[in-house]
N, C-alpha and C positions, 0 to 999 in steps of 0.2 A: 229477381236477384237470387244468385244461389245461396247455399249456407257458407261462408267461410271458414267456421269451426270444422265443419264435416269436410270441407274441402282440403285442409290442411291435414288429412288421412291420408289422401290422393299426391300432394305436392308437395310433400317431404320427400324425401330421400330415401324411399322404403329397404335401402341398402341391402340389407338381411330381410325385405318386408316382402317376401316369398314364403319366407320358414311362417309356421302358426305360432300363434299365440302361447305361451307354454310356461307356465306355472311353477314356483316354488314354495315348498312347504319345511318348515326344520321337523327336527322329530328328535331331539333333545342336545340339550345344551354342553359344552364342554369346556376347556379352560382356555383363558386368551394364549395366543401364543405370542404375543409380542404387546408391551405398552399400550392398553387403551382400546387393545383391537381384541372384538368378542367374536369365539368360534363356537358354531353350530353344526353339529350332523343336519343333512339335508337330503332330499332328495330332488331331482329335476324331472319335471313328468315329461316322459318317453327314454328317460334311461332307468334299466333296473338297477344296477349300484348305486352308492349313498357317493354322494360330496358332500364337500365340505365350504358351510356359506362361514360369510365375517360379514362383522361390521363394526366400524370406525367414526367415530365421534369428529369433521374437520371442518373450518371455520367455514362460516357462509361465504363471509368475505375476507378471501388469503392474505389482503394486506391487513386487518384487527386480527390477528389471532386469538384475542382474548375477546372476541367478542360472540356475535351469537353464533351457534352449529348446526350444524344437520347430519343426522347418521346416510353416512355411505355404505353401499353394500358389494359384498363382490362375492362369486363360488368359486369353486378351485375340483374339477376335474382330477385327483390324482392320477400321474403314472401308474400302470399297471405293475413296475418293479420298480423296488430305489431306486430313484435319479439325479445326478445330479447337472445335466441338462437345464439349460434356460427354460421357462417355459413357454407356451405362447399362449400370449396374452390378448383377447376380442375384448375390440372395440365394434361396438355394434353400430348401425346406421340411423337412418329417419332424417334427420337428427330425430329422437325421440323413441328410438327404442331400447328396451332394457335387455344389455348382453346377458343377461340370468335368465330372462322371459323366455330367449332362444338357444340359453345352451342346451338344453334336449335334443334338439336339431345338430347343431353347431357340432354336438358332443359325437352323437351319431357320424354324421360324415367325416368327422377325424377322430374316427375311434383307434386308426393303424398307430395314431401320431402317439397316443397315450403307451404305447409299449417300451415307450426309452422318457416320455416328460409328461411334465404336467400342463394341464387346460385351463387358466383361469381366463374366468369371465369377470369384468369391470365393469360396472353399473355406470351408468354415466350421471350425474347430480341430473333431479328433476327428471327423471324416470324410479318405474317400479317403486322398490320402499326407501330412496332414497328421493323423498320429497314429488312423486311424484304426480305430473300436473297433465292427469287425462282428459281434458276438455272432451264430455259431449253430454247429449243431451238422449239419457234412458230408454224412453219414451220416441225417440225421433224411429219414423219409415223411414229408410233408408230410399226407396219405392216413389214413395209420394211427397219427401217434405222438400220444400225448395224456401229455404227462412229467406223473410227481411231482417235488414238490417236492423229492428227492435229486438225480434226473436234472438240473432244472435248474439245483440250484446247482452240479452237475460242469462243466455248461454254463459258467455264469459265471464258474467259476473257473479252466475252461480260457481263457476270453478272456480276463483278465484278466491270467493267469500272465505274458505275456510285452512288457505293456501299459507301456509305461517312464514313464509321465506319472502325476501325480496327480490324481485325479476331479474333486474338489473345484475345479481349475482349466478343468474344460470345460463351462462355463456361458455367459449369453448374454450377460451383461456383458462377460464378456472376448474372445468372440468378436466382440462389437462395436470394441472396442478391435483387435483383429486384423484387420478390413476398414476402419480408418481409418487404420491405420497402411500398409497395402496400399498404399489409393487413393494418398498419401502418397507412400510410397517408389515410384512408380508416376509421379509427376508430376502429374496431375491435382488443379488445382482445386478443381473442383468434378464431382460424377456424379449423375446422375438413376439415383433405385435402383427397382428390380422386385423384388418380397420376395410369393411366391406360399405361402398355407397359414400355415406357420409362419414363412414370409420374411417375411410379411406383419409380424409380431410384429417380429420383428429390424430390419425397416426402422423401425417403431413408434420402435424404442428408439436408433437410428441419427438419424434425425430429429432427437430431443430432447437425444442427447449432442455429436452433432457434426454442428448445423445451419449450422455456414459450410464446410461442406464436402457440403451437398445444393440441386440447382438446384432438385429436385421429387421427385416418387415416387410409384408406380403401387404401389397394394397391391390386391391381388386373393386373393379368399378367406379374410377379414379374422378372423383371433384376436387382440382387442386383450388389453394386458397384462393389463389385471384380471380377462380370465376366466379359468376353471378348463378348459383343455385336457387331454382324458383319459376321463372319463365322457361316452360318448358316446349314452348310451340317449335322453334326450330330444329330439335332433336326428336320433337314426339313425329314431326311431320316427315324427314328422315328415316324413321323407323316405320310409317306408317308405307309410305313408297317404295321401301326396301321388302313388306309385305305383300304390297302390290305386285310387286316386281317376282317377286315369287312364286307366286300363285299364276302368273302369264307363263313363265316359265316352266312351268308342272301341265304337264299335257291334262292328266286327270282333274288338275283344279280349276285348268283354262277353261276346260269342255263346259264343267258343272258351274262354274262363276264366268261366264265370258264378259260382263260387264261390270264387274267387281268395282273397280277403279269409279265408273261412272255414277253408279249404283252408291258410293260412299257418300261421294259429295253431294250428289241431289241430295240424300239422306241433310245432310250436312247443311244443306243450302237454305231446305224445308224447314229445318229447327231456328236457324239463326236468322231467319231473314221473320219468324213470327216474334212481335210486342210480348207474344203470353207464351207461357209453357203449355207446350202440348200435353194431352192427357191421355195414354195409349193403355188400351186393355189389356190386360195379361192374366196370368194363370200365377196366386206366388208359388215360387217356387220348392219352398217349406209343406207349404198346407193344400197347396191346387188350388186353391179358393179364387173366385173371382176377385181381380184387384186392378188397380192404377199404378199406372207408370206415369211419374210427372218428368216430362223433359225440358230442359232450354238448351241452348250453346254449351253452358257452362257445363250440365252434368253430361250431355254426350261425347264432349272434350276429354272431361277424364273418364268418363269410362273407355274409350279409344286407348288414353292413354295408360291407364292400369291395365288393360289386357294386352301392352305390349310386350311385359315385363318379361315373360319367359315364354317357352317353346309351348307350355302343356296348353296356356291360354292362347297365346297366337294362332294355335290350329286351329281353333276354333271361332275364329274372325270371320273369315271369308263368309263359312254358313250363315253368323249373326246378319252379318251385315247385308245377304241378300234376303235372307228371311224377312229384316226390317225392310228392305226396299219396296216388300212384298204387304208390305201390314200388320206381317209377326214380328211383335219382339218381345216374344217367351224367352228364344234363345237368349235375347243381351238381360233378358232380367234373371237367365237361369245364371249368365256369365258373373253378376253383381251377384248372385248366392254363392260362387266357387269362390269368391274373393274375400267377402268375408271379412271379419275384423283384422288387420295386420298388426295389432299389436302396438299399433304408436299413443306416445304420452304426446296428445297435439298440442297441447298449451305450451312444452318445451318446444317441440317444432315452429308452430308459432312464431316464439320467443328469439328463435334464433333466425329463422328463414328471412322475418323480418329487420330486425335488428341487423344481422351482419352481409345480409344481399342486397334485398330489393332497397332500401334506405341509401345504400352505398352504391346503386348502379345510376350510371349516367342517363339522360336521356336517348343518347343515340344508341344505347346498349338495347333499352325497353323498345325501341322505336324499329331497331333490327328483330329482334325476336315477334313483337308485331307484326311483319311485313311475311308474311304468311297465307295462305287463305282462311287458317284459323282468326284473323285478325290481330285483335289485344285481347281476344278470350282469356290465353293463359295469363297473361300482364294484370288483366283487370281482376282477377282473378285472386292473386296474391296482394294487389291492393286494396279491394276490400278487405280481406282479413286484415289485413296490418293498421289498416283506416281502426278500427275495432279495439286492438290491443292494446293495454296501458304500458306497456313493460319498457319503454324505451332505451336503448342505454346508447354508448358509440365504440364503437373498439378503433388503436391508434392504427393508422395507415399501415406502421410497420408489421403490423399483425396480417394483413394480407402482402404482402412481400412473394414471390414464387421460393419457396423454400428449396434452398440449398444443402447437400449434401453428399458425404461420399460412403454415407453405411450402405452394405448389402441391404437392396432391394428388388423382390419381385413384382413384377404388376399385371396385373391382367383383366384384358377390355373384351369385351364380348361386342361384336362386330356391328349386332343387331340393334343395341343397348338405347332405348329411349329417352335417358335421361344423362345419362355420364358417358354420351358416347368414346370411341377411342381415342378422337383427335384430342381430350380430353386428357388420356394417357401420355398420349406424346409430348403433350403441354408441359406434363407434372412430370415425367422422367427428365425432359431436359435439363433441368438444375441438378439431376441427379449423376453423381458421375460414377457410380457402380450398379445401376440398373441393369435388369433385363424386363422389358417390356412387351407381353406375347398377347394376339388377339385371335379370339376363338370366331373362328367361323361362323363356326352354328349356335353362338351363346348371347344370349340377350343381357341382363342385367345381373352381374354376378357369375364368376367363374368358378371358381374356385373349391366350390361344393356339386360342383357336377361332375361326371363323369370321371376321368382320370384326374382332377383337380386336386383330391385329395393327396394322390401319390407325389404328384408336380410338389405339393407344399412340403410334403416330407422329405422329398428330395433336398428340396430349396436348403429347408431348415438342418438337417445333415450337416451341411458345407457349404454354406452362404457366399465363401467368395470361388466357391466353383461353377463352370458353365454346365447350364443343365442339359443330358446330354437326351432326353426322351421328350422332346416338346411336341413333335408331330403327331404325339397320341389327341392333343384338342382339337388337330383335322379330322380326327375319326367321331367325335359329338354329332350324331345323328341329327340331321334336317327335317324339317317340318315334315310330318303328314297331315293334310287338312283332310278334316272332317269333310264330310261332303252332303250328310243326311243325320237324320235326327237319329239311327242304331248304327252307322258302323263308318271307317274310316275310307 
């Protein structure tokens, strides 16, 4: 059995879960600028300017007011000259990542946008210092550990042991209620929101609760609310075909992988079809040292499917995967050291994947995403975990509704995408009746920080209800080159 702590790394919504992990520190204190709401000089590691963090004292649960809190946090990017511009406002992904953790990145690729507004980042409750719920386990190989189900509810109930909040309150209704009440005590208006992955969702639900407080919104890598986020076999295996498909198609990568496709599944067939996990030698990638690779179904699934996510891992699929064919899998273990921690609070991810998908999806929804040659890997997968979780809670039907509206919206699907494929976009723009909904060619999960993305958003944001008139720049996002050898491309 896998771990399903560690597994809820993988089967969140890693939205923004490309950008590293990235760090905030204050570096001295200043005066509130509004009731109750405490500002701090800051710095975000990988920008060298100082922001500006807060933090806001709001109920746990927004119907007690007067009952118990938790401090939310948010930073704020200033414009580079007085503005008096909306600002835009991230919403980050996972669920379970903290927009603060990745504004350094975030800040970075829309450094242009800061020259007429400001950048604030919303922490989402139950991420970062606003209650946040890291489940894992210090100590675990990433390498060798494959938990029972004892190990990880020690797991969970070590996180949880010291957790002062109740579960049932870190859902996405009331984290939407926590980023209006922000913008709010913050001053602003009105903010044009950025909601990547599972932001993408959050902005959805932002939109339709508190549209006199949105000028527009960029949703990019679109899970509208009525799907079922979680079972990810039938878009990982989509994506995995559409790699295959590639690689045939590339004279160079046909030559050096001629049986790529074949070559996977045996892989595939070999793992799932053994009682035990394999135990394969490797080199770690850290230290050289001799070491073990413990595999089943479960972890070769997602590693498949976390190197879909973008172009820089994809290249380097093919090589993995005939190298394993071969008896090497240095490569797939060098690929799990490129990947790396993403940055998710997995107790909130968890907390929500469970609670507001797999609980709420039908049988014949799990029973399609099954119908696979992955099987119910991914299905079982996400129910293990949830088997695990105390946090139960139910949100009203009307809260998944396809959300309707007519504010300026951009959207954008990257063609490749594993997890929130396009068909996903077109789903969530149709209620929308002032979209433009563009899909990148060459882009896997996440648009918007690639390539000309940047420019597209500053455009968008400019003049929200005008047609943009430069889109054919995400036909020019360079296509794969696969690796083909262990030094060169």
């Amino acid at each position: 059995m896998t771990d399903p702590v560690a597994c809820a790394r993988r089967f969140g919504l890693p939205g923004l879960a490309a950008l590293a992990l990235l760090a905030y520190s204050s570096v001295g204190l200043a005066s509130s600028t509004a009731p109750g709401l405490v500002q701090e000089t800051c710095y975000l590691k990988g920008l060298a300017d100082r922001a500006e963090c807060f933090q806001l004292q709001v109920p746990e649960d927004p119907a007690q007011p007067d009952g118990a809190t938790l401090p939310l946090h948010a930073a704020r990017l200033p414009a580079l000259t007085p503005s008096t511009q909306p600002p835009l406002a991230i919403l980050a992904g996972g669920p379970g990542q903290s927009a603060i953790e990745v504004g350094g990145t975030v800040g970075q690729a829309f450094q242009a946008l800061r020259a007429d507004r400001d950048i604030l980042l919303l922490e989402q409750r139950g991420t970062g210092k606003s209650h946040g719920l890291k489940c894992e386990d210090p100590e675990a190989d990433p390498y060798q550990d494959l938990f029972d189900s004892a190990q990880s509810a020690r797991i969970i109930s070590n996180c949880l042991a010291d957790f002062p909040g109740q579960l049932r309150h870190y859902n996405t209704p009331n984290a939407i209620v926590d980023f209006a009440r922000m913008v709010r005590a913050l001053g602003y208006e009105k903010v044009h929101l950025y909601g990547g992955s599972y932001g993408s969702r959050a902005a959805l639900v932002f939109m339709r609760e508190y549209p006199e407080l949105v000028a527009s919104a960029v949703i990019d890598g679109l899970a509208p609310v009525q799907t079922i986020v979680g079972p990810f076999a039938q878009h990982g295996l989509r994506a995995l075909n559409l790699l295959f498909d590639e690689c045939e198609n590339s004279p160079a990568c046909a030559q050096k992988f001629p049986n790529l496709r074949a070559d996977y599944w045996a892989l595939w067939q070999g793992i799932s079809s053994q009682e035990s996990p394999q135990a394969v030698p490797i080199r770690h990638p850290k230290t050289l040292a001799p070491h073990t690779l413990a595999l089943d179904k479960y972890k070769f699934f997602q590693l498949t499917l976390s190197n879909l996510y973008a172009q820089e891992q994809r290249q380097l699929l093919p090589f993995a995967i005939s190298e394993a064919a071969k008896g090497n899998w240095h490569p797939f273990a060098g690929l799990m050291a490129i990947a790396g921690d993403n940055g998710m609070y997995t107790g909130l991810t968890t907390n929500i994947l469970c609670n507001e998908d797999l609980r709420r999806a039908s049988p014949g929804q799990l029973a399609a995403d099954s119908a696979t040659p992955f099987g119910d890997t991914s299905v079982a997968l996400l129910q293990q975990l949830c088997a695990q979780w105390p946090g139960e809670y139910r949100l009203d039907a009307s809260h998944f509704a396809p959300v309707e509206s007519n504010l300026p919206v951009l959207a954008l699907s990257g063609r490749l995408d594993p997890v929130t494929p396009p068909a996903w976009g077109e789903l969530a723009t149709s209620q929308l009746g002032n979209a433009t909904h563009l899909v990148a060619e060459n882009a896997a999960h996440i648009v918007a920080l690639r390539g000309c993305g940047p420019e597209l958003v500053r455009a968008f944001l400019n003049n929200p209800n005008a047609a943009l008139e430069d889109t054919a720049c995400l036909a020019e996002l360079p296509g794969v080159t696969f690796m083909r050898n262990e030094n060169a491309h």
